[in-house]
C-alpha positions in Angstrom: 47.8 -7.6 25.9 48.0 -6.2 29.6 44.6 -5.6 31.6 44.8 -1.9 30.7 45.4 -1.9 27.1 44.1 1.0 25.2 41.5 -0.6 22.6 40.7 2.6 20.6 41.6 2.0 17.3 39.7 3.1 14.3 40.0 2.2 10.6 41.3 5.0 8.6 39.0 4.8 5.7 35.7 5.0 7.1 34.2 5.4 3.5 35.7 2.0 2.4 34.7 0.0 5.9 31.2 0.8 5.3 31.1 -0.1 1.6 33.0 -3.5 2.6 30.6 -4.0 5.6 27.3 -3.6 3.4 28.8 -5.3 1.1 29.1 -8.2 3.6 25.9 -7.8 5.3 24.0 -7.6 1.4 25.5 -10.9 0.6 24.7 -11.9 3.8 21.4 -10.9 4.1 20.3 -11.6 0.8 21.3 -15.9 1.8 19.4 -15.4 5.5 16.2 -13.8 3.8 16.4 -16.6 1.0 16.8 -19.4 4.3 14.0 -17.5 6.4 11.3 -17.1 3.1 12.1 -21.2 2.6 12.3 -22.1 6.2 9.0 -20.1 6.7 7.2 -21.6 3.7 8.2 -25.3 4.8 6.7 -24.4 8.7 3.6 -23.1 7.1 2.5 -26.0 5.7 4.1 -28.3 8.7 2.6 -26.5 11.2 -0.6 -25.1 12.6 -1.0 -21.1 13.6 -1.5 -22.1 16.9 2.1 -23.1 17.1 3.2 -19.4 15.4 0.7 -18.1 17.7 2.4 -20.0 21.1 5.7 -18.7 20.0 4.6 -15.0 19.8 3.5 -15.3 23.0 6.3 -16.5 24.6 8.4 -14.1 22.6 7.1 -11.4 24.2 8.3 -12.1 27.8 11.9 -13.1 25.8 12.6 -10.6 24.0 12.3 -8.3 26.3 14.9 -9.8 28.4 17.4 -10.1 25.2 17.5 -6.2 25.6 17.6 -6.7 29.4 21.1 -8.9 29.2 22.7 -6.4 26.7 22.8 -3.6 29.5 23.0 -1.0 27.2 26.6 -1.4 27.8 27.0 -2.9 23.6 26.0 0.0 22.5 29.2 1.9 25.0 31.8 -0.5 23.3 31.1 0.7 20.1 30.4 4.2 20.9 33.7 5.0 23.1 36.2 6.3 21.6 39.1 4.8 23.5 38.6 1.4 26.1 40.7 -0.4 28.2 40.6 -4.3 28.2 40.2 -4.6 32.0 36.9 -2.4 31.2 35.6 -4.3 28.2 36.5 -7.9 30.8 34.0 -6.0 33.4 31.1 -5.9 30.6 31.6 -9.2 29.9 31.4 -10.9 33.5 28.8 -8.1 34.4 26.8 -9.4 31.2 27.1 -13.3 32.2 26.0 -12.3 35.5 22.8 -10.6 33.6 22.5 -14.1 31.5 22.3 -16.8 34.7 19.6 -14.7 36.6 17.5 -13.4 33.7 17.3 -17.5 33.1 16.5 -18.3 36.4 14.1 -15.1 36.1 12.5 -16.8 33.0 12.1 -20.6 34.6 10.1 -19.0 37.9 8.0 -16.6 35.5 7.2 -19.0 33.1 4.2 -20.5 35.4 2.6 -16.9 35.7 3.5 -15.8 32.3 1.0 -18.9 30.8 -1.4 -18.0 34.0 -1.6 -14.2 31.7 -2.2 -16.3 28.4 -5.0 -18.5 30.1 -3.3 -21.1 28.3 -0.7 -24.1 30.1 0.8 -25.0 26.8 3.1 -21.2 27.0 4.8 -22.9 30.2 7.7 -25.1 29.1 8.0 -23.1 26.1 9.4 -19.8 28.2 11.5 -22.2 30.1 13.4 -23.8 27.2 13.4 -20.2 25.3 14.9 -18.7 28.7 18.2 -21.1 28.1 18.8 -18.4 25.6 19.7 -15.5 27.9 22.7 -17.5 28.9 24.1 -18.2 25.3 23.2 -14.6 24.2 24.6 -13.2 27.5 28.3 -15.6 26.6 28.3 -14.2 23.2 27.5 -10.1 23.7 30.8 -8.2 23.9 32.5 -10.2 21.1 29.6 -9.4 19.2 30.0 -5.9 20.1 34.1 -5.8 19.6 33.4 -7.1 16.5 30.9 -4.2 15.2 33.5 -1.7 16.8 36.0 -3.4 14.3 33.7 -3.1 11.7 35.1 -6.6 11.3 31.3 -7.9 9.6 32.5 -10.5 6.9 33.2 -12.5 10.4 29.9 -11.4 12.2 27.6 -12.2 9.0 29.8 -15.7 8.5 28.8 -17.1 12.0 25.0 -15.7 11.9 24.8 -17.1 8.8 26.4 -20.9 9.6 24.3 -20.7 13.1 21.1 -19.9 11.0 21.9 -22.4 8.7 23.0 -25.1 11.3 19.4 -23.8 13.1 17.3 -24.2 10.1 17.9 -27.3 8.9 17.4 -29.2 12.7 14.2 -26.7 12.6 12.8 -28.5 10.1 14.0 -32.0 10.1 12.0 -31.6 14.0 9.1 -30.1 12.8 9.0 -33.4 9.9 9.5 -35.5 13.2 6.2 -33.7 14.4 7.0 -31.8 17.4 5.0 -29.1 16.5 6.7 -25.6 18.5 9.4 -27.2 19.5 10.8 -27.2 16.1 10.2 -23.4 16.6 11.9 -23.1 19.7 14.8 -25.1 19.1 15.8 -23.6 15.6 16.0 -20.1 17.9 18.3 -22.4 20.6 20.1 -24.3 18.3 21.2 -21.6 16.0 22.0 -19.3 19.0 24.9 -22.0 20.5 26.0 -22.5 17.1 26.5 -18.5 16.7 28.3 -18.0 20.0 30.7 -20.9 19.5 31.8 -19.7 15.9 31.5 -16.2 17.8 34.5 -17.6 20.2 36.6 -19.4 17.3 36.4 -15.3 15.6 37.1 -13.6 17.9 40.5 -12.2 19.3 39.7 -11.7 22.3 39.5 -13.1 25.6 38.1 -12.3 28.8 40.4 -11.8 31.5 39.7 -13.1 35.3 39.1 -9.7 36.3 35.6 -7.1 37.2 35.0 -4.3 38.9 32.5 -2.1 39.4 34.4 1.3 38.8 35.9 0.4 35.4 31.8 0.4 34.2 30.0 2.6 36.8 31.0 6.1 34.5 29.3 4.7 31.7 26.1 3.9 33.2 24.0 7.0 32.7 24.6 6.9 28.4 23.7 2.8 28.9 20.8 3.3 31.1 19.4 5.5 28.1 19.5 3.5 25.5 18.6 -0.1 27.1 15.4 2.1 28.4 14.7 3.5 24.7 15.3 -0.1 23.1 13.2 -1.9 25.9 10.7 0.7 25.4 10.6 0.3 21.5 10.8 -3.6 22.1 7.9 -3.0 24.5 5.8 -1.1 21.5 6.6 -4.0 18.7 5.3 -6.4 20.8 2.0 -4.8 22.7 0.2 -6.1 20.0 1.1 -9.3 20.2 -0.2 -9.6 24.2 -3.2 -8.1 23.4 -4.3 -10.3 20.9 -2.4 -13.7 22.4 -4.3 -12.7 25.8 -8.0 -11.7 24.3 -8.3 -13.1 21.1 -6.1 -16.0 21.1 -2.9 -18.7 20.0 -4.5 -18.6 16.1 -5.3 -15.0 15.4 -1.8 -14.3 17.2 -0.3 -17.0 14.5 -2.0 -15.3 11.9 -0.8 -11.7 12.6 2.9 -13.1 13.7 2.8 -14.6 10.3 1.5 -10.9 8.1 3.9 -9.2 10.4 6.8 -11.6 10.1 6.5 -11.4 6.4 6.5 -7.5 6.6 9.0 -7.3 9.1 11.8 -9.4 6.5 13.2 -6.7 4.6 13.0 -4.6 7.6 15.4 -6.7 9.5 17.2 -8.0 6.7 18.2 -4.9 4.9 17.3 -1.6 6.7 18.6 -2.4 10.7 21.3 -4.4 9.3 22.5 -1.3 7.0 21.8 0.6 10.6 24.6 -1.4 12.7 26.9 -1.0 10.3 26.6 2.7 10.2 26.5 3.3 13.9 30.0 3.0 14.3 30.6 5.0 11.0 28.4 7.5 12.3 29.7 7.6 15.7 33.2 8.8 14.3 31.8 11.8 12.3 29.6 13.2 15.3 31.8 16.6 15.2 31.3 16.6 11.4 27.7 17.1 10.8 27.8 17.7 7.2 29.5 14.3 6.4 26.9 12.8 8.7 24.1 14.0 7.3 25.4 12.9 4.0 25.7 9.8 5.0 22.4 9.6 6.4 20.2 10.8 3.3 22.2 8.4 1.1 21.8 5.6 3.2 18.1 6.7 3.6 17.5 6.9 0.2 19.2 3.2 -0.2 16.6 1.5 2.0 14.0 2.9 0.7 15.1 1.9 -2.8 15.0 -1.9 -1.1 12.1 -1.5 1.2 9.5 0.6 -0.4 9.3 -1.2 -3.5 8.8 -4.4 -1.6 6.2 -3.0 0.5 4.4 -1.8 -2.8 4.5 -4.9 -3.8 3.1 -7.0 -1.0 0.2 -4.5 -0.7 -1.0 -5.3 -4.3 0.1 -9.1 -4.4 -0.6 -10.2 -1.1 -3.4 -12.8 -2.1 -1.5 -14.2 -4.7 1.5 -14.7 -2.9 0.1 -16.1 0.0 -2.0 -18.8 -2.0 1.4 -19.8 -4.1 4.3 -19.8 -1.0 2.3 -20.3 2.4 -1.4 -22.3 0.9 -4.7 -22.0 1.3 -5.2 -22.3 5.2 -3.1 -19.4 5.3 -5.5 -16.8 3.4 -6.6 -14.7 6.6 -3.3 -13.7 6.5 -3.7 -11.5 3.2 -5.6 -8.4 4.7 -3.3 -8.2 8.1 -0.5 -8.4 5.7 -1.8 -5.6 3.1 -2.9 -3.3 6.2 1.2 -3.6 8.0 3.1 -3.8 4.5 1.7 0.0 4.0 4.0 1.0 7.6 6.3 -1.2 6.6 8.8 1.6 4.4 8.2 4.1 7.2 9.5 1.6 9.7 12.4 1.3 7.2 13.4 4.3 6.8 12.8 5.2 10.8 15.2 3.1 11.9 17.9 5.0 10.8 16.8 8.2 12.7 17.5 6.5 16.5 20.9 6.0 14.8 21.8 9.4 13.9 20.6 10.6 17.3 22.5 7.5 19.0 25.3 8.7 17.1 24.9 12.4 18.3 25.2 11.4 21.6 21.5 12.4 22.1 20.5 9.1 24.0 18.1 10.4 26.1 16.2 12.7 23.6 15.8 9.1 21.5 14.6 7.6 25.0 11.8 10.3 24.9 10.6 10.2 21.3 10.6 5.8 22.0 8.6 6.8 25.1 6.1 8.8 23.3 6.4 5.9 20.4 5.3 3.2 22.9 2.7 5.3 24.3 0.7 6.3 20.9 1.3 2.5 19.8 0.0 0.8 23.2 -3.1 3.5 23.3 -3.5 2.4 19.2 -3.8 -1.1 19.8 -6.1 -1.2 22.7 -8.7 1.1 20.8 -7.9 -1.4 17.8 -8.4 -4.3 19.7 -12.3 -4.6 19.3 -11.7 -5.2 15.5 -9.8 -8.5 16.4 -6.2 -8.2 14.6 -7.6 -6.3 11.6 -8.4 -4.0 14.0 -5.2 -4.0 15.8 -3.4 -4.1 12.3 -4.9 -0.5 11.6 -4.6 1.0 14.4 -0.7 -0.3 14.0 -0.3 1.6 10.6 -1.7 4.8 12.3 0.5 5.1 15.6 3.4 4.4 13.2 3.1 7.1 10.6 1.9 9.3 13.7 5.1 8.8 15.9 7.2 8.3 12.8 7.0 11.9 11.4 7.5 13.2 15.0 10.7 11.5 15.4 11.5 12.2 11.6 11.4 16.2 12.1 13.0 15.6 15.8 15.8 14.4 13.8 16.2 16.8 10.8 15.8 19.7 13.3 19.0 18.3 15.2 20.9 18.5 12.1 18.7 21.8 10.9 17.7 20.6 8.2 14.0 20.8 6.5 11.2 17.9 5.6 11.5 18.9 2.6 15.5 18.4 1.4 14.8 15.1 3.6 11.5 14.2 1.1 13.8 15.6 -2.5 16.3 12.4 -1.3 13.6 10.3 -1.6 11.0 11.8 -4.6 12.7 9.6 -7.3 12.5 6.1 -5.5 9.4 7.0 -4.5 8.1 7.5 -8.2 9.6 4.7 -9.4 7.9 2.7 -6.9 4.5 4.5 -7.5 5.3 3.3 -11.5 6.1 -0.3 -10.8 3.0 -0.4 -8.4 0.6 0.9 -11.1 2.0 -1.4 -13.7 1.3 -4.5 -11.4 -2.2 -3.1 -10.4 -2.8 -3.7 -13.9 -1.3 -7.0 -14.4 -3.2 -8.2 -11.3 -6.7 -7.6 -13.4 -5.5 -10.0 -15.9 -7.8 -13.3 -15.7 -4.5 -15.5 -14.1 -4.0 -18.4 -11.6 -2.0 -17.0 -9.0 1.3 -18.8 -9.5 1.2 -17.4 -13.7 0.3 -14.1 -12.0 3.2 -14.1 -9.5 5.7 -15.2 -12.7 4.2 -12.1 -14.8 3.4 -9.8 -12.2 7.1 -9.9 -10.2 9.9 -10.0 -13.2 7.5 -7.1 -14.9 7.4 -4.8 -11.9 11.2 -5.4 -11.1 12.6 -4.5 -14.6 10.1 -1.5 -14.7 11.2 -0.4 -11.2 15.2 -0.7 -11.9 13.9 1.1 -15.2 12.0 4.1 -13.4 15.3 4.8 -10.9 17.6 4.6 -13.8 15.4 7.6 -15.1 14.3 9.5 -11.9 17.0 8.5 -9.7 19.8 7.6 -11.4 22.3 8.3 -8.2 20.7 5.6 -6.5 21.7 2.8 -8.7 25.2 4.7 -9.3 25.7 4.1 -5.7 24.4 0.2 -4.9 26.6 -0.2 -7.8 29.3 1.1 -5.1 28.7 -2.3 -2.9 29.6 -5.0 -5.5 32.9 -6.2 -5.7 34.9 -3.8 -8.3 35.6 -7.0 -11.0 31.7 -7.8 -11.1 31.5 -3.9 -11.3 33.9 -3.7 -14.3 31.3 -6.5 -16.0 28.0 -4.7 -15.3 29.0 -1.1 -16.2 29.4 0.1 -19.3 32.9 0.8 -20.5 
């Protein structure tokens, strides 16, 4: 392929690439929420909170820069219709550029950034985090070819191998006793193993070649939305300075943990489901019925996943966290019940930035995140008296707040009304209300926690999958549309 290859193919079913790429990411997902729930339980009760709580703090700083090293200029690859190879080369010297000075940028900040924290320990664990920028920076624009492709079976095959790979020297370090460092290096280790099974996927090569001009044009969309996803990076993780700079490493563990556990489905289901309908999405811009179609089914999806879960944490919070983390884990359970209540909204929000991503309407989604971050900073800073409860409340508030905002933003793009948008979700939202109630009940019955968990969960799934066959029966018609068509033929009646 010459340097100016036309790279603008697109699939020709659009319908069937994103039933193949859920498909994928489900099966996916499903095995990386199953590694993260063990890998998390097996920390818990290796480690200390202070070690969740040193992590947090350095993940702050890092995380930013992850959004820092992407440019924006992902988001382009996907998004543009038609691209030249000499262009696509140019993002990915421009982004290895980005990946050795945001390093060097982590190794000199490191110092001050533990200086903030009051605490020395936060030092060495920036520097060894910021070896990270480089591998992410090596692996972007395959990673980004590959979502234009809609290619997923091979993007959910290496994340899951590199978690795996991660995992396991994760915990066989942390058994060895070296505390975060087992953190650290499962984010390290699994990110090299990712980018080198990235490589062996991938097609395509970089070409000695970069200039300026092939990526200047595209600047102004990019700028937009590496501003909105800093900004909404910024607003995650305000909390987590606050409380790692004034209340401290174990409160910060505790929190990282309620939030983490809130945060799995989330990542795992609803922003997964959201990169594999970007592209979709992108393609039916000039047809806004289709797209808005495909938005309230997907939205009603997720919240068929997420709300349920959330339901459930709110009510079995203390059981569950006595059975899978342990006892030293308990204050935990009201963080968790006070974030698990914005947890569905966070959901289901995700998926309006795509639609207006997918609009073109970067910088309208750069102003709601700015107004986001804003409430949310403001929120946690008047929460932060109460010490993470505190901050934990004021969390649920800024989100429902800035979440309705961006919600009618959204539907008024598409002119549509709050109230077709809340009809696509009043039968999952009933179900869950009915499995909720029924293990509100169970939870008064005089049980040890684990018996509890074993009656409470089974009886509040079947009643749930129960409610939706009655209230929402499309819902179910359609995950049915994501397993593979033999196991399909065996579930469904004839």
């Amino acid at each position: 392929m010459t340097q100016n290859a036309i790279v603008g193919e697109k699939p020709k079913n659009i319908r069937h690439q994103v039933f193949a790429g859920v498909r994928w990411t489900g099966l996916s997902q499903v095995a990386q929420q199953l590694i993260n729930l063990l890998w998390s339980v097996v920390m818990a009760r290796l480690l200390l909170p202070d070690d969740f709580g040193l992590l947090a703090m350095a993940s702050v700083f890092t995380g930013i820069v992850f959004f820092v090293l992407d440019l924006g200029l992902s988001a382009v690859i996907i998004q543009k219709p038609e691209l030249e190879t000499r262009q696509i080369s140019s993002i990915f010297w421009l982004n290895v550029l980005a990946g050795v000075l945001m390093t060097l940028v982590g190794i000199v900040l490191a110092a001050p950034i533990a200086w903030f924290y009051r605490n020395p320990a936060v030092q060495p664990v920036v520097v060894v985090l910021s070896l990270n920028f480089l591998v992410f920076s090596l692996s972007a624009t395959q990673s980004s070819l590959l979502h234009r492709q809609m290619d997923f079976k091979a993007l959910e095959l290496r994340t899951l191998v590199g978690l795996i790979v991660g995992t396991a020297a994760s915990i066989a370090m942390a058994v060895a006793g070296l505390g975060v460092w087992s953190l650290v290096g499962r984010l390290l280790i699994a990110g090299i193993a990712s980018c080198l099974l990235l490589w062996s996927v991938s097609g395509w090569r970089p070409g000695w070649y970069f200039r300026w001009a092939d990526v200047k044009g595209w600047v102004g969309f990019s700028n937009e939305v590496l501003a909105s996803n800093l900004l909404a990076h910024v607003g995650r993780n305000a909390d987590n300075l606050l409380i790692g700079r004034f209340v401290g490493a174990m409160s910060l563990g505790y929190y990282a943990m309620a939030y983490n556990v809130m945060m799995f489905p989330v990542q795992r289901f609803s922003q997964v489901l959201a990169s594999v309908l970007f592209p979709a999405l992108s393609r039916l811009q000039e047809d806004t019925t289709r797209l808005t179609c495909g938005w309230f089914r997907a939205a009603r999806l997720i919240g068929a996943v997420t709300i349920p879960l959330m339901v459930g944490l709110v009510v079995l919070a203390e059981p569950f966290v006595r059975v899978v983390y342990g006892e030293k884990w308990l204050p935990v359970v009201p963080v968790l019940r006070i974030l698990a209540v914005s947890g569905a909204v966070q959901s289901l929000g995700i998926l309006d930035g795509t639609v207006l991503l997918a609009l073109g309407h970067s910088r309208l989604r750069l102003q709601l995140t700015a107004f986001a971050v804003g409430v949310a900073v403001i929120s946690f800073i008047v929460g932060l008296p109460g010490g993470v409860i505190g901050v934990a409340g004021c969390f649920v508030a800024a989100n429902l707040c800035t979440s309705i905002v961006t919600l009618l933003v959204t539907l008024r793009c598409l002119q549509l009304s709050a109230a077709a948008y809340l009809r696509n979700l009043r039968g999952v939202l009933l179900a869950a209300c009915a499995m909720g109630a029924a293990e509100l009940l169970i939870r008064a019955l005089p049980l040890a926690p684990a018996p509890l968990l074993l009656v409470a969960v089974p009886a509040g799934i079947a009643l749930y999958i129960i409610s939706l066959q009655v209230w929402a029966p499309a819902v179910v018609a359609e995950a049915l549309q994501f397993v593979p068509e033999r196991l399909r033929r065996r579930i469904q009646p004839a």
